[in-house]
N, C-alpha and C positions, 0 to 999 in steps of 0.2 A: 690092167686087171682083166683076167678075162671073165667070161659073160656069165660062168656059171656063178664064182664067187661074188662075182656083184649081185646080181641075183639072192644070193643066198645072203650079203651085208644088205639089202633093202629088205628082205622079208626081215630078217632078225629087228633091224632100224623100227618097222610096222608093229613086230610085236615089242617090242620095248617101248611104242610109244601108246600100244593099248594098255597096255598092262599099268602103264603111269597114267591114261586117263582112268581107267577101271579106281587105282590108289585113289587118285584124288577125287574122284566121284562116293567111295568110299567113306573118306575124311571130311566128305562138303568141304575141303578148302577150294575155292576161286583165284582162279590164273588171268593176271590182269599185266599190258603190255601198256607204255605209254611214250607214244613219238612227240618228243616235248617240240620239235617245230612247226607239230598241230596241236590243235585244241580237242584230238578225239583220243577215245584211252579204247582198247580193246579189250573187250571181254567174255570169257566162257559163258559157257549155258551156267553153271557154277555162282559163277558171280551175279546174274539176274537171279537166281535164285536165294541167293545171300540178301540182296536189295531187293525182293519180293517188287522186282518190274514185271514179271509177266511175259518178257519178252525175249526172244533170244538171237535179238544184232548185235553183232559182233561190234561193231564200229559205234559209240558209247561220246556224245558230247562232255566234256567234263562238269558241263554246267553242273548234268544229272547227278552225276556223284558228286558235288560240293551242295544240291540242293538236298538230296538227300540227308548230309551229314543233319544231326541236330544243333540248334542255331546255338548251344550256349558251346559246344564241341569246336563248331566249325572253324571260326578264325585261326586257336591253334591247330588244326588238324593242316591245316592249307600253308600256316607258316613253318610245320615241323617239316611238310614234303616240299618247300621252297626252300627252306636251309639245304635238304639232301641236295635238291639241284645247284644250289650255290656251290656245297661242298664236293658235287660229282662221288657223292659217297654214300653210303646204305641208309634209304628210310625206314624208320620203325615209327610205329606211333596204335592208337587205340582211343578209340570215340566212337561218341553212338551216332544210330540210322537212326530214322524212322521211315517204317513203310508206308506204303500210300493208305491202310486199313489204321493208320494209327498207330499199331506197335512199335516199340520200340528196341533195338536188339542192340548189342555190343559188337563193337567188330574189333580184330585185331588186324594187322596193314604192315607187310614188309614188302620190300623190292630192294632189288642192285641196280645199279647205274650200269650201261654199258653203252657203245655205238653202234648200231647196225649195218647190216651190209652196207648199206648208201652212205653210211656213214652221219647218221643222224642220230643227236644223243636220246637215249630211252632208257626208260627204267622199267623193267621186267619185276611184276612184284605177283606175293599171293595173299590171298586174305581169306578170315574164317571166324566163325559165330563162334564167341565167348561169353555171350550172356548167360548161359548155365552157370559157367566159372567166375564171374563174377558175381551172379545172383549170390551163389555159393559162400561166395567170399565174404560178399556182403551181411550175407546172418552170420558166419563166423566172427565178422565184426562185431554185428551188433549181439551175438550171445556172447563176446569176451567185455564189449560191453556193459553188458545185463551184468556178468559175472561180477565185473569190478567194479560194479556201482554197490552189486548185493555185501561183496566182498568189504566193500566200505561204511554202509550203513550196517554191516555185522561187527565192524570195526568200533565202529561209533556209540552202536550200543553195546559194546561190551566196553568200552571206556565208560558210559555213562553209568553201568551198572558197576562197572568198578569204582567207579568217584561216590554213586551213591552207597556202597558197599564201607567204603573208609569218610563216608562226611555225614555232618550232621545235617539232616532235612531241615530243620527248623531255620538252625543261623549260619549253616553252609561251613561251620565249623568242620576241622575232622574229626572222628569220634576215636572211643576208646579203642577201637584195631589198629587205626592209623598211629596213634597217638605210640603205643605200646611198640611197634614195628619203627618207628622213628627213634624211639627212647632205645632200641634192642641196636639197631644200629650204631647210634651216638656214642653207648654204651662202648664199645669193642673198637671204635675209632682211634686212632692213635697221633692225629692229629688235634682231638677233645683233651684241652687241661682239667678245665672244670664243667660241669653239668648240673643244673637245680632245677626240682621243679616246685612249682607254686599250684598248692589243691586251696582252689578258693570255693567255699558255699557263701551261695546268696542270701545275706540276712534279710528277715521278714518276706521272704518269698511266699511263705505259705497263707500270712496275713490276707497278699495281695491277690493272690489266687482264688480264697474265702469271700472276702471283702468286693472285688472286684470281678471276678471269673473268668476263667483259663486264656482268656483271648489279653485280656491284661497283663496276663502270666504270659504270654506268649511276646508279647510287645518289650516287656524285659528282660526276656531272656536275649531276644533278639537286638536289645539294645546292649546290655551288657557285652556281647561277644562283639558290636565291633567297638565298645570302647577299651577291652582290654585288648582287642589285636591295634589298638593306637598306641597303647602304651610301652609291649612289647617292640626290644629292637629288631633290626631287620634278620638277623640268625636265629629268630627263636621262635616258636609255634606254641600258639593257644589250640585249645579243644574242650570240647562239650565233650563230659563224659558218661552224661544221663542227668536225667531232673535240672536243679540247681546246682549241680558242679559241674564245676570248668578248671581245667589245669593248665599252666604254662611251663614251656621248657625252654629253659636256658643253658645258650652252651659259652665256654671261654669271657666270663663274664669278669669285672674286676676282684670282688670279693664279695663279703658278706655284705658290706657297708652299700656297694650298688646293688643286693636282690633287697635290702629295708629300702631304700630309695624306690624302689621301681615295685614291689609291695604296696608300699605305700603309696605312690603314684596310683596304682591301679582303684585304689579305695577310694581317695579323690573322685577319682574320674564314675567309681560307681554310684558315689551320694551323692550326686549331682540329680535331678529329678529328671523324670519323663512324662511328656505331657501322652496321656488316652481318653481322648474324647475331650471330656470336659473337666476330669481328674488329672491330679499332678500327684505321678506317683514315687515314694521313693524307698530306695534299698541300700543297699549297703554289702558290705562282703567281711567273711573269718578268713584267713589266709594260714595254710599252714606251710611248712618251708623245709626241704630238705634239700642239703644239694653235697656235694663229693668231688675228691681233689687228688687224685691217683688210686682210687677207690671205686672203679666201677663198677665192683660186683654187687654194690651196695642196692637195695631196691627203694631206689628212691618214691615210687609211687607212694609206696605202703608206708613208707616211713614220711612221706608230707600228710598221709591220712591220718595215721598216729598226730601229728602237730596241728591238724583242722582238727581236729576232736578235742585236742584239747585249748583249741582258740574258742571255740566256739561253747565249752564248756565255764570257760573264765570270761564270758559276755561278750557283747556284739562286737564289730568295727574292732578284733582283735587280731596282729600277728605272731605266729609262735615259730620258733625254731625246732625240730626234731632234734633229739639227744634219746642216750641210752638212758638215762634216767626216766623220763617220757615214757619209751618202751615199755620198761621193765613196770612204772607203775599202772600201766595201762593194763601189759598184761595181767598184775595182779586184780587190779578189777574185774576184767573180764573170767579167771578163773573163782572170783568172788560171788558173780553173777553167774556164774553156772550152777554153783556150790548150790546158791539158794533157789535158785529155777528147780534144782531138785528137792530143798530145802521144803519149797512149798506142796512138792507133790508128794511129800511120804510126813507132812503134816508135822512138821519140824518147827513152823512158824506158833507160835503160840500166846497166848493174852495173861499178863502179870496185871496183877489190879494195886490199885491206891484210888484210897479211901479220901473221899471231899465230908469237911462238916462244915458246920454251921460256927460259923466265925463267934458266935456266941454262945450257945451251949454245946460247942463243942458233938455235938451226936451227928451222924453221919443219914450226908443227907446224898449222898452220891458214891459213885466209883467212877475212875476212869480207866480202862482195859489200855493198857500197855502193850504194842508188840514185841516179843524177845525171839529169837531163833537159838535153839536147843541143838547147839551144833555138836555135830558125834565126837569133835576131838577136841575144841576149843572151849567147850561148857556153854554158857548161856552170854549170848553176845544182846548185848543193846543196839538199840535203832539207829545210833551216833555211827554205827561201824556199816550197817548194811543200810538204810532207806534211802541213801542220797544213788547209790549202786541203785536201785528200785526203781528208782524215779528217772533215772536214765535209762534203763533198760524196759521200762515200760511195766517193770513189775507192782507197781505202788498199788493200783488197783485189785489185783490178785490178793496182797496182803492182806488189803483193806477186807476182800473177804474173807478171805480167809478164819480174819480174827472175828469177825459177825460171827460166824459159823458157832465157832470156838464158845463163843461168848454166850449165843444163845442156849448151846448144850451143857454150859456148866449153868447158868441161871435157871434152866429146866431140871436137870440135876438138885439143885438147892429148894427150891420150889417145892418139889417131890417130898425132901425132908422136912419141911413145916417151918424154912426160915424165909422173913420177910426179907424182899430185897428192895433196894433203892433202886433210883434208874441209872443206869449202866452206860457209860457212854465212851462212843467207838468213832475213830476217825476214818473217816472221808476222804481221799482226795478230788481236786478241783475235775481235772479231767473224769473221772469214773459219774461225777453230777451229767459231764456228756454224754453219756453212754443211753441211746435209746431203750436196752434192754433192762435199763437199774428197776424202772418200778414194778418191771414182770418179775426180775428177780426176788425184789423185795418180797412180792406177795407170795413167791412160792415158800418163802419162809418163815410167814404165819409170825409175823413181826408179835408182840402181844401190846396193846397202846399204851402209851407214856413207859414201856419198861424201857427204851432205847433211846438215847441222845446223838445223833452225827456231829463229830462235831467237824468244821471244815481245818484243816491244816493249811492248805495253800489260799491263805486270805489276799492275796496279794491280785486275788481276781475279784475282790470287793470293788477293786476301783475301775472294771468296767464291768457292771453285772449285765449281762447283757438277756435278751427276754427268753432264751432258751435255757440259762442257768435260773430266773425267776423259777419259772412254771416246773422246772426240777424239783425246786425247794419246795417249792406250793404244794406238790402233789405227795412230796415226804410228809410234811405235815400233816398230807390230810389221813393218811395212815398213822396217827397218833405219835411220829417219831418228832421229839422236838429238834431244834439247831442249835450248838454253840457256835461260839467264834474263837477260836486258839491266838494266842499271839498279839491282842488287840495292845496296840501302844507298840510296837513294833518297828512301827515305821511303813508297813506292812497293809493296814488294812484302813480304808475311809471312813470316813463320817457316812458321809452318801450313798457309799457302798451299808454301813449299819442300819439306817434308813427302809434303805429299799427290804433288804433282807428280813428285816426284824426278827432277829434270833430271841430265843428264851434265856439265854444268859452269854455273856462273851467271859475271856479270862483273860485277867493282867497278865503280861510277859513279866515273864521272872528278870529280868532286867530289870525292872523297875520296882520290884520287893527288895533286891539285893541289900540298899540301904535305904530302905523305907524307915526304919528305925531311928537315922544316924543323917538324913540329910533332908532340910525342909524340903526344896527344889521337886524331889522325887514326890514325898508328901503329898506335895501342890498339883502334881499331875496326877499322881493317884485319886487323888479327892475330886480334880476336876472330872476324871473318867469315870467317878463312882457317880457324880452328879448328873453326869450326860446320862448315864444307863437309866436312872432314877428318871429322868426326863422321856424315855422313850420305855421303861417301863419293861426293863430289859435286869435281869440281875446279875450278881457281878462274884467274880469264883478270881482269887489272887493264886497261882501258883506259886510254883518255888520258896514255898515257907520254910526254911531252916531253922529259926528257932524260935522261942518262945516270946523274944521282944517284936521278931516280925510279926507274930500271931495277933499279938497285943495290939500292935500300931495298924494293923491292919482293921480290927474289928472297930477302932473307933472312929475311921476314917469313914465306915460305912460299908463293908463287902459284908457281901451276904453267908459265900461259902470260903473256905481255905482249904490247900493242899500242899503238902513236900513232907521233906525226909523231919521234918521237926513233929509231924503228928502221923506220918505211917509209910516204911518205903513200899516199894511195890512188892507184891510177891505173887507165887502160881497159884490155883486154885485151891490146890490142895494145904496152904499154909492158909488162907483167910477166910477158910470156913470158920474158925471158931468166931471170927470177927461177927460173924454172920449170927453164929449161932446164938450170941448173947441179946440180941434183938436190941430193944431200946438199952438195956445196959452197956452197949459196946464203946459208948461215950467213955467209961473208966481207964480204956484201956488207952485211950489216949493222951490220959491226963499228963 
């Protein structure tokens, strides 16, 4: 070659080999040489500088750099570049330093194998600071971390707010959304033969709730829900649908004869007691029953409601089946009960009187106001057709006023025209005694004293008077209103309950006038409840007198007053003014 071009290959050689220190002084990567038949490694100002030595010899004990490494690094770091030498093949590897100030940095570590001019094996490698890049990496971790911890606990409560969204808090029951959504499902399955569900209300729930309070009520609810999820097989789902009802659904079941079996299981298992506290408490269940058999469109909820309505109407510890019969008399109730909800607001409900006398001279010593409803299409219905409607609907007490009203305005009415009237008397019922607001009411309506008698209809709460229905009656009296008792002999109303209460007069159940004439037996009981009234000082009013031999056999047993269709039927105000108007002669007309 001659001397220029060599010349000209060493300058080019010179700057190709600045230009590659310039890069790598650029990149801080470190260029490190190591003659594996010494114990010393060569290295750049670079690489002292990477290992924060301070120093810049080239000739490097290896001690330095295995001392260097960090001791939990080191062992692999030393066996990953002893493998390379075993395999004469490329080391890679990454572990941390630490410098002599403490720091501690990441390095990254390549080299090739090759022999050197002498022929001595060495590996020529380059290394360079990763620690930004893994710091980096490192929050990347731990923000995908963060993320998917957050990610999970958003997970968690929206499962939790979804479980508590379809369950009940209380018995962990699922509630009506779930219930509904499982039934809409079932429904449209075509794998479901048959489907039923069971709408159970807890009998005496309200007692215990009263009696005991809410945390007792809470103890039963919470027992009942897992003894009806024992009862229920393993395909079928109970739920709490609010308060005291709970419904079960059944699916591919065998027939009717297994939902009475497993009905009735479930009632078993509900009268069975619960102990709270020191009280042993206990309940029971109405059951009503609907279920469908290629018939899905049917809504069975509504149609088990229908059959709880009417278990619970025919008394406790009852189960009913749903049928269209059911239905349709329900709904005629229900259209009954609306009739007269309007009945009472355009003053439709109205007071027929019949006249009470005196079992012996016959002259009239009493009325008692009658409720009738003056229906617009049907003419004038009696109480047999709507009160029992009233009293389920919660309308009884409405009536109850209704007729006061009525009654005081035609007695003010009568009054006005100069006839004497006897005392008037108007029924009661048991619940409206509850009612904190009755004796403000009362007074707003300037009762006048002794012209009014209450008399109770639902005597059947004689037999536990309890000191809130006393103090009711107490404080009627003391407004000049006396008490009867309807019904007495009944079956109906106690001793003990007559006792406590001590009405101004009670009245034989027309049951037992029937054949007061015709059968000693009756006699005998009649006589005895004239004698008891006599003994407490109480007088005694026989109803349902039909004829003349009742009237007869009544007045010598002892009753004081009589009343039926044998001395006067009921009628509206406007027919028994003249009754009125004859004053003491009115006795004739009864003859």
């Amino acid at each position: 070659m001659a001397p220029a071009d060599t010349t000209r290959s060493e300058r080019e050689f010179q700057d190709l080999l600045r230009r590659l220190e310039l890069a790598l002084d650029a990149s801080q990567i470190g260029v490190w040489e190591h003659n594996l038949d010494e114990e010393v490694i060569t290295w750049d100002i670079q690489m002292h500088r990477l290992y924060g030595t301070g120093e810049e010899t080239r000739a490097v004990p290896t001690a330095i750099w295995e001392g260097a490494i960090h001791p939990d690094d080191r062992e692999r770091a030393i066996r990953e570049f002893d493998d390379a030498i075993a395999r004469r093949g490329q080391y890679n590897s990454q572990f941390r330093i630490i410098w002599p100030n403490g720091e501690i940095r990441h390095i990254r570590s390549r080299a090739h194998f090759y022999v050197n001019e002498e022929g001595a094996p060495s590996f020529i490698g380059a290394e360079w600071d990763v620690t930004a890049d893994v710091l980096l990496n490192d929050d990347v971790v731990r923000q995908r971390a963060v993320a998917e911890a957050r990610a999970l606990a958003l997970e968690e409560s929206n499962a939790r707010i979804e479980h508590a969204a379809e369950h009940d808090y209380l018995t962990g029951l699922p509630n009506r959304r779930l219930f509904d959504k499982r039934l809409a499902e079932l429904s449209g399955d075509p794998e479901v033969s048959t489907l039923a569900v069971l709408h159970l209300d807890l009998d005496q729930f309200k007692q215990i709730n009263d009696s005991h309070g809410h945390a007792a009520g809470d103890a039963v609810l919470r027992a009942a829900a897992l003894r009806i999820g024992a009862a229920i097989p393993d395909n079928g789902m109970a739920a709490r649908i609010g308060g005291d009802e709970f419904v079960i659904m059944l699916v591919n079941f065998g027939g009717i004869n297994d939902l009475k079996l497993i009905a009735r299981d479930v009632q078993r298992r509900l009268r069975k007691k619960i102990r709270f506290g020191s009280a042993l408490l206990q309940s029971g269940a109405s059951i009503g029953i609907s279920w469908s058999a290629d018939r899905h469109e049917a809504n069975l909820l509504a149609e088990s409601d229908i059959a709880l309505y009417q278990a619970k109407a025919s008394g406790r510890d009852r189960i009913e089946f749903f049928s269209q019969q059911l239905k349709d008399e329900l709904m005629g109730k229900r259209r009954l009960a609306e009739e007269l909800k309007l009945a009472l607001e355009q003053g439709d409900i109205v007071p027929f009187y019949q006249v009470q006398v005196d079992a012996h001279t016959r002259k009239i010593v009493g009325v008692e106001a009658l409720a009738r409803w003056k229906h617009r299409e049907r003419g004038i219905l009696s109480p047999a057709i709507f009160l029992k409607i009233a009293d389920e609907y919660g309308m009884a007490a409405e009536i109850d006023a209704a007729i006061l009203r009525r009654v005081l305005d035609d007695r003010r009415g009568w009054e006005k025209r100069g006839m004497r009237m006897p005392r008037i008397s108007v029924n009661i019922s048991g619940p409206r005694l509850y009612d904190p607001l009755l004796i403000d009411d009362l007074r707003t309506l300037a009762i006048p004293e002794n012209a009014i008698v209450f008399e109770l209809v639902e005597t059947i709460f004689l037999d536990d008077c309890d000191d809130e229905l006393l103090q009711s009656v107490d404080r009627i009296k003391q407004m000049g209103i006396e008490i009867e008792i309807d019904d007495f002999g009944s079956g109906h109303a106690s001793l003990i309950g007559l006792v406590r209460l001590r009405p101004a007069r009670l009245k034989i159940d027309r049951q037992l006038v029937d054949e007061v004439d015709t059968s000693a037996e009756q006699r005998r009981v009649v006589k005895s409840i004239v004698e008891i009234a006599k003994a407490l000082n109480v007088e005694v009013i026989a109803e349902g007198v039909e004829t003349e031999s009742h009237a007869a056999t009544l007045a010598k047993l002892g009753c004081n007053a009589l009343q039926g269709f044998a001395l006067s039927r009921p009628m509206p105000a406007s027919e028994i003014d003249h009754i009125f108007a004859l004053g003491d002669e009115a006795k004739a007309t009864l003859n």
